[in-house]
C-alpha positions in Angstrom: -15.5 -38.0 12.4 -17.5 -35.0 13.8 -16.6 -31.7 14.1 -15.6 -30.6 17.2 -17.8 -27.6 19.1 -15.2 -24.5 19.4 -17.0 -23.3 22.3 -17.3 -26.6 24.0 -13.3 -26.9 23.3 -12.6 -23.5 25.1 -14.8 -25.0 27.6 -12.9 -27.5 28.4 -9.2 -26.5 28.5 -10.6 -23.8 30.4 -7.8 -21.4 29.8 -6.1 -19.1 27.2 -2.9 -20.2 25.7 0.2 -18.4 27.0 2.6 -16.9 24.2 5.7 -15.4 24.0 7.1 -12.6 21.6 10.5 -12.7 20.1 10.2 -9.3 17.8 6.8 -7.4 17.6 8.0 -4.6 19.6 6.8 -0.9 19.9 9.2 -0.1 17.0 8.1 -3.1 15.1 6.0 -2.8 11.6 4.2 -6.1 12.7 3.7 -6.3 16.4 0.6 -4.5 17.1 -0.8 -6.5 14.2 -0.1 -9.4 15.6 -1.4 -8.0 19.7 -4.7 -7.2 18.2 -5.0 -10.5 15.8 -4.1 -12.9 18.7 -7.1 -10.9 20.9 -9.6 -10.9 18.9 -11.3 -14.0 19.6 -9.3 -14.8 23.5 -7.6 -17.5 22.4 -4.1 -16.7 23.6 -2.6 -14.4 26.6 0.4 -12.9 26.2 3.2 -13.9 28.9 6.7 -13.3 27.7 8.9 -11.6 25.4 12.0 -10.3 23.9 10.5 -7.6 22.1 13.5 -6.0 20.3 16.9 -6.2 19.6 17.0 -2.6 21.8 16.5 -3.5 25.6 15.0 -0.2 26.5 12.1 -1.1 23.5 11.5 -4.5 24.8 11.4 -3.2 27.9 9.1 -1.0 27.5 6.8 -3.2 25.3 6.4 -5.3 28.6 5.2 -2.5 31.0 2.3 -1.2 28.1 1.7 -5.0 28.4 1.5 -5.7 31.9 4.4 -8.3 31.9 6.6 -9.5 34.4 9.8 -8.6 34.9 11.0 -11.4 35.2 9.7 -12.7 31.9 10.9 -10.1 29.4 14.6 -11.7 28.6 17.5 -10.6 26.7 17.7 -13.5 23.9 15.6 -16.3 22.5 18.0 -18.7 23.9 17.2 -17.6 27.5 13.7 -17.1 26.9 13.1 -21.1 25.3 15.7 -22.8 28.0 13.5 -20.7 30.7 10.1 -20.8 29.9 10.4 -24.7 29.1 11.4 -24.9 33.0 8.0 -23.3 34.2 5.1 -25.2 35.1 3.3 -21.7 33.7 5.7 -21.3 30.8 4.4 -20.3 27.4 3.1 -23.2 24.7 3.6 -20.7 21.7 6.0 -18.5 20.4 5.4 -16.0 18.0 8.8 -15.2 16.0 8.3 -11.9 14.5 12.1 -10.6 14.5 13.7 -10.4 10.9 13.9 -13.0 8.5 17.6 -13.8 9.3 16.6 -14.6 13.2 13.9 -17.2 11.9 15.6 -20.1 11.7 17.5 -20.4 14.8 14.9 -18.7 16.8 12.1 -21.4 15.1 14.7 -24.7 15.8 15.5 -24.0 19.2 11.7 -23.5 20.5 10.4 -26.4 18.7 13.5 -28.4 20.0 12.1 -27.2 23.6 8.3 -28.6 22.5 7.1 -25.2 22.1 4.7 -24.4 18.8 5.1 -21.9 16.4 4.0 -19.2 14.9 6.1 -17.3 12.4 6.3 -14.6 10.1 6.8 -15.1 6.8 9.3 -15.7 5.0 9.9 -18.7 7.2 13.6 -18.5 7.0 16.8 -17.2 4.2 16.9 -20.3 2.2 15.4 -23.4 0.9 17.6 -26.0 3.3 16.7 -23.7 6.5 13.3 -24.1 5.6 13.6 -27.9 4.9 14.9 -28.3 8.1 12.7 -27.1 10.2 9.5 -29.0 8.0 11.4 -31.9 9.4 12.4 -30.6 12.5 8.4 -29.9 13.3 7.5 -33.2 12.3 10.3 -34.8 14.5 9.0 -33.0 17.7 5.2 -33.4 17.0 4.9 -29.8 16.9 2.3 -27.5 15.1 3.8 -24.7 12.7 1.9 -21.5 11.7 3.1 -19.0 9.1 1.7 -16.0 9.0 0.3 -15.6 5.0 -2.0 -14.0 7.0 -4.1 -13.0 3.8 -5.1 -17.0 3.8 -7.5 -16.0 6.8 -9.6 -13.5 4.1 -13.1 -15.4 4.1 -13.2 -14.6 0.5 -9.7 -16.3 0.1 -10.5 -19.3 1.2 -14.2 -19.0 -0.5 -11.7 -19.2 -4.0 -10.1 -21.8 -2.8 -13.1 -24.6 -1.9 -14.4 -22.9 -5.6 -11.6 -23.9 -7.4 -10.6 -27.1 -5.9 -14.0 -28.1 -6.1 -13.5 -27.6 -9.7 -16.2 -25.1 -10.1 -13.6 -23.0 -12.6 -12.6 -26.7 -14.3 -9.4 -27.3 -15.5 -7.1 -24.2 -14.7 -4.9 -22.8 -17.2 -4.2 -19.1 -15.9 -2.9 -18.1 -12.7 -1.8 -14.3 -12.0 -1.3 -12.3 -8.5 0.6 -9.3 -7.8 1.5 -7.1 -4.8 2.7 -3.8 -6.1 3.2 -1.0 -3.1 4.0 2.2 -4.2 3.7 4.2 -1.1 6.7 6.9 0.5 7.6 4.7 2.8 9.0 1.8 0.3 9.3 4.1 -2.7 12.3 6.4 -1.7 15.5 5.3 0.3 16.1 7.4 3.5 18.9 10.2 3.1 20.7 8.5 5.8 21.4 4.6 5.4 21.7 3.8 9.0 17.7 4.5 8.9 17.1 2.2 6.1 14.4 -0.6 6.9 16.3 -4.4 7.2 14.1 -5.8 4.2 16.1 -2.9 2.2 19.5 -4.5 3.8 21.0 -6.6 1.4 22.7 -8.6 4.2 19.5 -9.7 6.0 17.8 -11.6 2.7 20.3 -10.8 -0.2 19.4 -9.0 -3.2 16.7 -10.8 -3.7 14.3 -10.1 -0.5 11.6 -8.8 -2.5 10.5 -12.1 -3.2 10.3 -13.0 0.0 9.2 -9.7 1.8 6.3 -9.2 -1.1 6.1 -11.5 -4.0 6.0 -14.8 -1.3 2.2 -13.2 -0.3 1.2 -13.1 -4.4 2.8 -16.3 -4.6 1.4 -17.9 -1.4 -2.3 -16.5 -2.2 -1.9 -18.7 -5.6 -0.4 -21.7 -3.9 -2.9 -22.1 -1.2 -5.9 -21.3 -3.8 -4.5 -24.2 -6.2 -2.6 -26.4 -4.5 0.2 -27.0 -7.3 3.4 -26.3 -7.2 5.4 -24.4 -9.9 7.5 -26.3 -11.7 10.0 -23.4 -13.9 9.9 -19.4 -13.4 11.6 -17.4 -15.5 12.6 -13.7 -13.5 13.7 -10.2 -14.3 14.1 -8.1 -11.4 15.4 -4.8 -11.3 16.5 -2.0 -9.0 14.8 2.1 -9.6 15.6 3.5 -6.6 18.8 5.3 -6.1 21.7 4.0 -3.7 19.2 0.9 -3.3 21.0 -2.1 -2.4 18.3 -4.8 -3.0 15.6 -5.3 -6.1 12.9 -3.2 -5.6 10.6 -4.9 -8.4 10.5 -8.7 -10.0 8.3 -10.3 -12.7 8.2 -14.0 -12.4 6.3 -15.9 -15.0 5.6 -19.5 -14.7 5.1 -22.9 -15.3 3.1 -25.6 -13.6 3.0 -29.3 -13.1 -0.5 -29.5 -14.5 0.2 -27.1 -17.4 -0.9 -24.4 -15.9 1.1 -20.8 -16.4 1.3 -18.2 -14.2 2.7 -14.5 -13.3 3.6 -13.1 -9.9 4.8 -9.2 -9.6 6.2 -7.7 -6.7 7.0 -4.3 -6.6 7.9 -1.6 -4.3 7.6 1.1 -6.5 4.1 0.7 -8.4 4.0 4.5 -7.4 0.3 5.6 -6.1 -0.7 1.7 -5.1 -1.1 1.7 -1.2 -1.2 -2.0 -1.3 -1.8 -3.8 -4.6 -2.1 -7.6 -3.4 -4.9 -9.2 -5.8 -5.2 -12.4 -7.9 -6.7 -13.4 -11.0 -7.8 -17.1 -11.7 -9.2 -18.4 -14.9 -10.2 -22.0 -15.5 -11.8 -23.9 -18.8 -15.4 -22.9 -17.3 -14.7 -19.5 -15.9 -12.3 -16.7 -13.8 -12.3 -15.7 -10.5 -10.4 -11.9 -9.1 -10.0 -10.8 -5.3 -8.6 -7.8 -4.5 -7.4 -6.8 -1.3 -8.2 -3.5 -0.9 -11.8 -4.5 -1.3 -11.7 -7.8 0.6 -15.1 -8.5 1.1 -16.1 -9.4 -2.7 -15.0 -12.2 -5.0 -15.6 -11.9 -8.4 -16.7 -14.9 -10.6 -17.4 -14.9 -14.5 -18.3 -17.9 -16.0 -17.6 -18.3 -19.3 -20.4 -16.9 -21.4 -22.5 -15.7 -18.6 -22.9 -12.9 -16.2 -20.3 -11.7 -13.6 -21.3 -13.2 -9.6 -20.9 -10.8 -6.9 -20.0 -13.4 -4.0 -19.8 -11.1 -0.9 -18.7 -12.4 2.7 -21.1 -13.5 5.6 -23.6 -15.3 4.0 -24.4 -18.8 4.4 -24.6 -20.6 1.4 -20.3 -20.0 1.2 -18.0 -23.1 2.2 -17.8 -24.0 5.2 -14.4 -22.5 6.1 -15.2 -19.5 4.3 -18.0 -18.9 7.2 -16.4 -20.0 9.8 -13.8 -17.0 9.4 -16.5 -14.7 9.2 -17.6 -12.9 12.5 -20.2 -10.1 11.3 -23.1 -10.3 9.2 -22.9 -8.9 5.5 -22.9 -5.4 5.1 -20.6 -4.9 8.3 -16.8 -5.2 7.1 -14.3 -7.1 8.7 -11.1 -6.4 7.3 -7.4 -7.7 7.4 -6.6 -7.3 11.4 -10.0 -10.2 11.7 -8.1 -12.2 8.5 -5.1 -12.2 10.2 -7.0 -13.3 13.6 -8.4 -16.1 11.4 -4.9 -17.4 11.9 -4.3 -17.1 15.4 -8.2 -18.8 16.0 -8.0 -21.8 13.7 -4.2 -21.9 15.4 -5.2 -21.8 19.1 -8.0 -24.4 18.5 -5.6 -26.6 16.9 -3.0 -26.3 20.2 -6.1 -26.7 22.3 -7.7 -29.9 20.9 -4.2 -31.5 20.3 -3.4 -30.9 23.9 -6.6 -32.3 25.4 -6.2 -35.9 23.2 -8.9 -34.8 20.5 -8.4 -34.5 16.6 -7.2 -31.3 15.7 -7.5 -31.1 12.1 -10.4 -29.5 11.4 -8.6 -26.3 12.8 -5.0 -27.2 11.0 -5.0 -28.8 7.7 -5.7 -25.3 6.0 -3.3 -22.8 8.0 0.5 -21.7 6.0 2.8 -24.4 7.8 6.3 -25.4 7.7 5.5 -26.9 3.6 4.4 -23.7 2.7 7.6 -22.4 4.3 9.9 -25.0 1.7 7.4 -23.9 -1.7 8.3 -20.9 -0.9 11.7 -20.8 -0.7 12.1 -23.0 -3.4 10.7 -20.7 -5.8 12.6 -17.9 -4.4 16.2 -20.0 -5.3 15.0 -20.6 -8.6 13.6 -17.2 -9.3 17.6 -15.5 -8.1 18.9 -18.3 -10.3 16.9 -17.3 -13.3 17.4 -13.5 -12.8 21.4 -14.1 -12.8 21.2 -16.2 -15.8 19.2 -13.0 -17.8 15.9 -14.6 -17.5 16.9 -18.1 -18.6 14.0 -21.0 -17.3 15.1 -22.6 -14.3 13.6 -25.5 -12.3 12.1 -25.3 -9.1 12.3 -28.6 -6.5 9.4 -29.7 -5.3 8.8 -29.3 -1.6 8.7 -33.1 -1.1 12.1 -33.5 -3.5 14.6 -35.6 -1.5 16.9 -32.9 -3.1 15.3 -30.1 -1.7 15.8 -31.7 2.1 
């Protein structure tokens, strides 16, 4: 089957996609992330919104944005039931409000045949995530989480390297994202101004996992492909008057044999970001980092170190197809993240004009990514309350994980 021409797709829908918000406000962490990701290549137009839980906010959001009045509503329940009744109503839906909203928010647009795109995590536990795999399946819809460090050029150059089997056999697999910056490191002196991912409430004591250590564990899962079978956790709480972890160890145990580790941490003081991995095979290793995005590093075993830089052509193919610029000219995570929202808005596209989308799809975070994660996230709390002790994790296609 060819590959389809992106330009002559564009071409013929002859549009951009129209997308609503729920979340990604002007108070949001996210939201202008997301504004500038979705741009970047004109794939998408935004139409609608409810842009925070604070009317005036959302309201607000929508003028800087040009919006309608009459398209800025007060719930995602209006905003699905309405926009479904439009001949112009949106065909995506970006769900960017907590991780507590996700769920709901995610069933009842899908219900109403509108895709998805969703932050991560993809919802507060293992059966909410389950059901909306099946959910997406059920209503033919396409799914996007946002691991949005999966659109890194160099990411996805590890990936084709490793599953080509260019490392061999893999026995070691470590990642890490270990923040240490003000902003996560201290609580405020007044709890009502405490961030929901430090709310107990919103994701448990546990949230970590899913607000930090999901993107170490994500960045491993979509490099290797296996699922962990066992982790063993400690997590702990340094902060004062802290109500969730603020840093986890998991160590653990593939299928294949494999072992891993996977730190999250809030207070790795000094870090401003920390998210790298470390991959090492029977033949060789492979480390990213991050905070220099542009450069994977391969050492095969008893030879010299590779300096594999972005933007040149002898890379996989889907490595340079999420490059823009030639080498030498950084890109950067806000065109990673807007490898998302491209390979995303050609997959809507093609599906919706009858052609074979995917080319554009079978590599994005989906709704399974959404279950591996969550599994391991159950196991991991279970281990931590049993002092460490090995727990199992169910596999994303377990009939008992459903």
């Amino acid at each position: 089957m060819s590959e389809i021409d992106i330009d002559e797709l564009r071409k013929n829908f002859g549009r951009r996609l129209r997308i609503g918000f729920i979340g990604g406000g002007r108070d949001s962490v996210i939201g202008g992330t997301h504004l500038a990701a979705m741009r970047v290549d004109g794939f998408f137009e935004l139409y609608a919104g409810v842009f925070s839980v604070d009317p005036t906010v959302s309201e607000a959001t929508a003028r800087a944005e040009f919006l309608d009045a009459d398209r800025v509503y007060e719930s995602f329940n209006e905003m699905a039931e309405k926009e479904a009744l439009r001949e112009d109503g949106i065909e995506v839906v970006l769900i960017a409000a907590p991780p507590h909203i996700h769920f709901e928010a995610a069933k009842v647009f899908l219900t109403k045949g509108i895709d998805v795109i969703c932050e991560k995590p993809i919802a507060v536990s293992r059966e909410q995530a389950s059901q909306l795999d099946d959910l997406a399946q059920q209503q033919s819809r396409l799914f996007c989480l946002t691991h949005c460090y999966a659109g890194y050029p160099m990411v996805r150059e590890a990936r084709a390297m490793v599953r080509s089997g260019q490392l061999g056999k893999i026995r070691i697999l470590e990642a890490e994202l270990a923040a240490g910056d003000p902003g996560v490191s201290f609580e405020p002196k007044n709890p009502a101004d405490r961030h929901w991912r430090f709310r107990e409430n919103i994701m448990g004591k546990g949230a970590i996992l899913g607000e930090v250590a999901s993107h170490a564990h994500h960045l491993l899962h979509y490099i290797y492909g296996e699922e962990i079978s066992a982790v063993s956790a400690e997590m702990s709480t340094f902060v004062p008057r802290r109500e969730v972890y603020d840093n986890a160890y998991l160590t653990t145990r593939y299928h294949s044999g494999a072992r891993g580790r996977i730190w999250g941490s809030y207070i790795a003081a000094g870090n401003d970001h920390g998210l790298c991995f470390r991959i090492y095979g029977e033949l060789g290793g492979l480390q990213w980092h991050q905070e220099d995005p542009e450069v994977l590093w391969f050492k095969p075993i008893g030879g010299q170190a590779q300096r594999i830089a972005r933007g040149y052509q002898n890379l996989s193919p889907w490595a340079t197809r999420g490059s823009r610029f030639r080498p030498g000219h950084p890109e950067g995570y806000a065109l990673a993240f807007a490898n998302l929202y491209a390979d995303f808005g050609c997959a809507v596209m093609a599906r919706q004009l009858g052609l074979p989308y995917e080319q554009f799809y079978k590599a994005l975070p989906n709704t399974s990514d959404g279950v591996v994660t969550m599994s391991l996230i159950e196991a991991a709390v279970e281990s931590n309350c049993n002092d460490g002790r090995w727990q199992a994790v169910l596999s994303a296609s377990s009939a008992d994980s459903k």
